[in-house]
Backbone as CSV, one residue per row, in Angstrom:
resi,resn,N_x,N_y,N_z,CA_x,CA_y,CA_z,C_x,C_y,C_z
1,UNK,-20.110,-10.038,-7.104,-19.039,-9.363,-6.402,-18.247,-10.406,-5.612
2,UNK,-17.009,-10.267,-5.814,-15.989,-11.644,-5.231,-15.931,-10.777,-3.537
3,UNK,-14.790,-11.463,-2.953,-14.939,-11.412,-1.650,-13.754,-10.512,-1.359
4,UNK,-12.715,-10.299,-1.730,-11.978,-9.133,-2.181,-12.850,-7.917,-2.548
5,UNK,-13.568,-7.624,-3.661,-14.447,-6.218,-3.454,-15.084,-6.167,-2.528
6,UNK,-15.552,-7.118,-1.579,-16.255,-7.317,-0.683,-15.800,-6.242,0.294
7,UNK,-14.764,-7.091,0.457,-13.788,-6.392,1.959,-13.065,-4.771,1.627
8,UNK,-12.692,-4.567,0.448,-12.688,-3.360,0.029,-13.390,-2.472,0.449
9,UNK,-15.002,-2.685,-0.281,-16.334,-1.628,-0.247,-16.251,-1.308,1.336
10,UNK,-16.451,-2.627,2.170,-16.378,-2.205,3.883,-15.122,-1.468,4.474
11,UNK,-13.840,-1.782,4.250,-12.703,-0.771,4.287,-13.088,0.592,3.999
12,UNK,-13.775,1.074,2.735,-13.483,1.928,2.416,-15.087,2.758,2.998
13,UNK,-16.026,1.696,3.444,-16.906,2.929,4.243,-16.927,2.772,5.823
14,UNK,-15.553,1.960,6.082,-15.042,2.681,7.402,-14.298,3.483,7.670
15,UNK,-13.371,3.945,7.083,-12.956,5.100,6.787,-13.543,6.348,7.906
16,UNK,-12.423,6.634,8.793,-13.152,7.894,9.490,-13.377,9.550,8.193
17,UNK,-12.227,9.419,7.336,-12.524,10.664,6.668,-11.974,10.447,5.357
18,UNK,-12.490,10.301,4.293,-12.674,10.017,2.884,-11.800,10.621,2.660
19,UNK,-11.203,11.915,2.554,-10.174,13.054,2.433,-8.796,12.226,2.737
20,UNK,-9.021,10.993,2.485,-6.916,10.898,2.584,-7.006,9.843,0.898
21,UNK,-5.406,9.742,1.536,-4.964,8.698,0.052,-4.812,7.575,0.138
22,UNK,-4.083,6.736,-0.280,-3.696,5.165,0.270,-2.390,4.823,-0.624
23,UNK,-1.877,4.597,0.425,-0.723,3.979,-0.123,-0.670,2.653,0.490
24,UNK,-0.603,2.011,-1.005,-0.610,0.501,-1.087,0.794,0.007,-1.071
25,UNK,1.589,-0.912,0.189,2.919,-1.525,-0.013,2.945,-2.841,-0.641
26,UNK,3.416,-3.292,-1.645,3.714,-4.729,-1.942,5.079,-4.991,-2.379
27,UNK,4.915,-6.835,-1.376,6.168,-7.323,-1.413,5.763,-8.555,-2.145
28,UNK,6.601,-8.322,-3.368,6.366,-9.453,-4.787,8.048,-10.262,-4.364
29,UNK,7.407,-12.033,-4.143,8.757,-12.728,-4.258,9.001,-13.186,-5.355
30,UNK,9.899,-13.820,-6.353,9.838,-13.999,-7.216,9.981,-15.811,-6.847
31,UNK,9.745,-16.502,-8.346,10.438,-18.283,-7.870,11.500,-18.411,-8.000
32,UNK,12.523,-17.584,-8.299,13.990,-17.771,-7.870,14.455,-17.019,-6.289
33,UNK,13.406,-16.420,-5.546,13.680,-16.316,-4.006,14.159,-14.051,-4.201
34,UNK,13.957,-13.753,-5.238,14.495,-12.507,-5.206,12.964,-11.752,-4.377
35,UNK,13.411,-10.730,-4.417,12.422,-10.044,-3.360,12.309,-8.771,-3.823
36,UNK,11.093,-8.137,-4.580,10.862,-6.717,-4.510,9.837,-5.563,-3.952
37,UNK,10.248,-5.089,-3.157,9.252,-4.262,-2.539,8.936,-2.892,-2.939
38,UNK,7.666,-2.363,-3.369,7.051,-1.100,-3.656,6.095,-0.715,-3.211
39,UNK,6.290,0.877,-3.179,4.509,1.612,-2.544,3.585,1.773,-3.614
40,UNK,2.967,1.831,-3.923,1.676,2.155,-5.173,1.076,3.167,-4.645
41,UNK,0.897,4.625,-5.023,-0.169,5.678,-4.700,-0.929,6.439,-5.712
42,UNK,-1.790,5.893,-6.042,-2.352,6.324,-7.644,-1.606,5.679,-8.066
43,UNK,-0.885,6.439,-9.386,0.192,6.448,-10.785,0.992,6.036,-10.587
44,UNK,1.804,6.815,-8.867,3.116,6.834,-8.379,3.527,5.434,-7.959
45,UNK,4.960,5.219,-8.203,5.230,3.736,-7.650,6.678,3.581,-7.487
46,UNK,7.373,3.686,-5.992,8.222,3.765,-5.396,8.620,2.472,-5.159
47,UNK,10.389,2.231,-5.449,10.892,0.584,-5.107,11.671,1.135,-3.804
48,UNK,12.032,0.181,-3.368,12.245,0.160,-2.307,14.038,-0.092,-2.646
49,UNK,14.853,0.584,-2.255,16.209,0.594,-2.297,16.771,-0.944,-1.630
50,UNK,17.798,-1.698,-2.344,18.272,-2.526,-1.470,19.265,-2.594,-0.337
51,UNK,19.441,-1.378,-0.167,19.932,-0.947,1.211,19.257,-0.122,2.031
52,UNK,17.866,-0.039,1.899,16.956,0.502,2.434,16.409,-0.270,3.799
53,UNK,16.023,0.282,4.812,15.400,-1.090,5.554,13.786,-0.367,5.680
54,UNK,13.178,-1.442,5.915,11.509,-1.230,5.568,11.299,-0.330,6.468
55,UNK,11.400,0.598,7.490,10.435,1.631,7.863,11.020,2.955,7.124
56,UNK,12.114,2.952,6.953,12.605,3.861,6.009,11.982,3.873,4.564
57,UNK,12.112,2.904,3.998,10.998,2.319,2.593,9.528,3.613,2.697
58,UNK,9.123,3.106,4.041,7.546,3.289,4.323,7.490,4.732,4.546
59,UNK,8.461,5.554,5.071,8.597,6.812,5.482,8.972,7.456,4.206
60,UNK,9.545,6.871,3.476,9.622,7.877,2.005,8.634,7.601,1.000
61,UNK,7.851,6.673,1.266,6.723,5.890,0.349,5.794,7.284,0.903
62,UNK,5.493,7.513,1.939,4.462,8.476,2.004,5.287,9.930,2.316
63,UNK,6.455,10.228,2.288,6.313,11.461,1.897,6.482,11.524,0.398
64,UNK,6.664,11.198,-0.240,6.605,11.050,-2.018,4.966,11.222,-2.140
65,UNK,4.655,10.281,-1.748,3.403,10.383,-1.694,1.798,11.649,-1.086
66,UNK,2.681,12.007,-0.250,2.035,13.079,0.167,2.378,14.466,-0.023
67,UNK,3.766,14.564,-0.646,4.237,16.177,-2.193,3.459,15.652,-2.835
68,UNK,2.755,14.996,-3.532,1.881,14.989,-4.581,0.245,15.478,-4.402
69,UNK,-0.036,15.664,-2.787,-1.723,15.719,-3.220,-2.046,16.559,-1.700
70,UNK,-2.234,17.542,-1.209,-3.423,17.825,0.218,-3.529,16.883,1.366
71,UNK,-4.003,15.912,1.026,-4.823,14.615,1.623,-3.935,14.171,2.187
72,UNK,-4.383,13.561,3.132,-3.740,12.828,4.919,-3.636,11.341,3.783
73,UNK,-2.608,10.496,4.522,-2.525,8.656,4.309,-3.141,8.071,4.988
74,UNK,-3.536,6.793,4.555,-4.389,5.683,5.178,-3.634,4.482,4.460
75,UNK,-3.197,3.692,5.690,-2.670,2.149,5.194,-3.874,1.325,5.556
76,UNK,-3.524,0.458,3.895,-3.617,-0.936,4.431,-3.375,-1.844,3.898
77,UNK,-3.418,-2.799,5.282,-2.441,-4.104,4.476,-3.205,-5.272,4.579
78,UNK,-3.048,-6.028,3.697,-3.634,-7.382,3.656,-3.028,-8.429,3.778
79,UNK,-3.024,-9.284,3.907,-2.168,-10.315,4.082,-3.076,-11.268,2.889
80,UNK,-1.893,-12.534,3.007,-2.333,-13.606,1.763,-4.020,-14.122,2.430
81,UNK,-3.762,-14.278,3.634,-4.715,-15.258,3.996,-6.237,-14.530,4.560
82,UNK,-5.983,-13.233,4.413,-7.096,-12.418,4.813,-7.914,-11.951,3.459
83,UNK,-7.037,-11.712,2.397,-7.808,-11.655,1.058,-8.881,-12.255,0.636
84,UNK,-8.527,-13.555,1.400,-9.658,-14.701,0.738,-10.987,-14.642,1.670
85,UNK,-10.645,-13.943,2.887,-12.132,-14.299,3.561,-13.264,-13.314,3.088
Protein backbone atom coordinates (compact mmCIF):
# COMPACT_ATOMS: atom_id res chain seq x y z
CA UNK A 1 0.00 0.00 0.00
CA UNK A 2 1.69 3.39 -1.23
CA UNK A 3 1.36 6.38 0.98
CA UNK A 4 -1.45 8.05 -0.90
CA UNK A 5 -3.88 4.96 -0.01
CA UNK A 6 -2.38 5.42 3.10
CA UNK A 7 -3.69 8.84 3.82
CA UNK A 8 -6.92 8.10 2.06
CA UNK A 9 -7.94 4.87 4.28
CA UNK A 10 -7.25 7.46 7.47
CA UNK A 11 -9.35 10.37 5.77
CA UNK A 12 -11.90 8.25 5.15
CA UNK A 13 -12.18 6.59 8.78
CA UNK A 14 -12.21 10.02 10.11
CA UNK A 15 -14.99 10.94 8.70
CA UNK A 16 -17.63 12.08 11.33
CA UNK A 17 -20.54 10.46 9.12
CA UNK A 18 -19.98 8.09 6.14
CA UNK A 19 -23.45 9.35 4.70
CA UNK A 20 -21.94 12.25 2.56
CA UNK A 21 -20.22 12.49 -0.91
CA UNK A 22 -16.99 14.08 -1.99
CA UNK A 23 -16.40 16.30 -4.25
CA UNK A 24 -13.04 16.26 -5.56
CA UNK A 25 -11.69 19.93 -7.12
CA UNK A 26 -8.75 19.78 -9.56
CA UNK A 27 -6.65 22.35 -10.98
CA UNK A 28 -4.69 20.71 -14.05
CA UNK A 29 -1.92 23.32 -15.52
CA UNK A 30 -0.96 22.50 -18.68
CA UNK A 31 3.12 23.13 -20.14
CA UNK A 32 1.94 25.82 -22.21
CA UNK A 33 0.67 27.77 -18.79
CA UNK A 34 -3.25 27.15 -19.69
CA UNK A 35 -5.22 26.36 -16.65
CA UNK A 36 -8.22 24.00 -16.16
CA UNK A 37 -10.28 23.64 -13.30
CA UNK A 38 -12.99 20.82 -12.41
CA UNK A 39 -15.14 19.18 -9.63
CA UNK A 40 -15.20 15.29 -9.92
CA UNK A 41 -18.30 13.68 -7.95
CA UNK A 42 -18.60 10.08 -8.86
CA UNK A 43 -19.29 10.10 -12.84
CA UNK A 44 -20.16 13.80 -12.66
CA UNK A 45 -17.50 16.30 -13.79
CA UNK A 46 -18.03 20.01 -13.82
CA UNK A 47 -15.41 22.68 -15.64
CA UNK A 48 -15.18 25.52 -14.31
CA UNK A 49 -16.36 28.54 -16.63
CA UNK A 50 -13.66 31.06 -17.65
CA UNK A 51 -15.45 33.79 -16.33
CA UNK A 52 -16.28 32.05 -13.37
CA UNK A 53 -14.34 32.98 -10.20
CA UNK A 54 -13.46 29.99 -7.87
CA UNK A 55 -16.00 30.20 -5.02
CA UNK A 56 -18.65 30.44 -7.48
CA UNK A 57 -16.93 27.29 -9.41
CA UNK A 58 -17.18 25.55 -5.83
CA UNK A 59 -20.80 26.61 -5.07
CA UNK A 60 -22.14 25.12 -8.27
CA UNK A 61 -19.68 22.11 -8.10
CA UNK A 62 -21.74 21.04 -5.08
CA UNK A 63 -25.03 22.01 -5.87
CA UNK A 64 -24.79 19.87 -9.18
CA UNK A 65 -23.51 17.68 -7.09
CA UNK A 66 -25.85 17.41 -4.43
CA UNK A 67 -29.37 17.25 -7.18
CA UNK A 68 -27.82 14.10 -7.80
CA UNK A 69 -27.82 12.05 -4.46
CA UNK A 70 -29.47 12.58 -0.44
CA UNK A 71 -26.02 12.79 1.06
CA UNK A 72 -24.38 15.90 2.75
CA UNK A 73 -20.53 17.02 0.96
CA UNK A 74 -17.24 16.51 2.36
CA UNK A 75 -14.09 18.32 0.85
CA UNK A 76 -10.91 17.52 0.39
CA UNK A 77 -8.02 18.88 -0.72
CA UNK A 78 -4.60 17.89 -1.10
CA UNK A 79 -1.99 19.68 -2.05
CA UNK A 80 1.21 18.56 -4.23
CA UNK A 81 3.35 18.31 -1.27
CA UNK A 82 1.03 16.59 1.20
CA UNK A 83 0.32 13.62 -1.22
CA UNK A 84 3.65 12.39 -0.78
CA UNK A 85 3.80 12.16 2.99
Amino acid sequence: MNSLERRILKLEASRPDANQIDIIIRRIIGTDGDEVVRAVSGDQIVDRCADETEDDFVERAKVEALARTERLPCRVLLLPEQVLQ
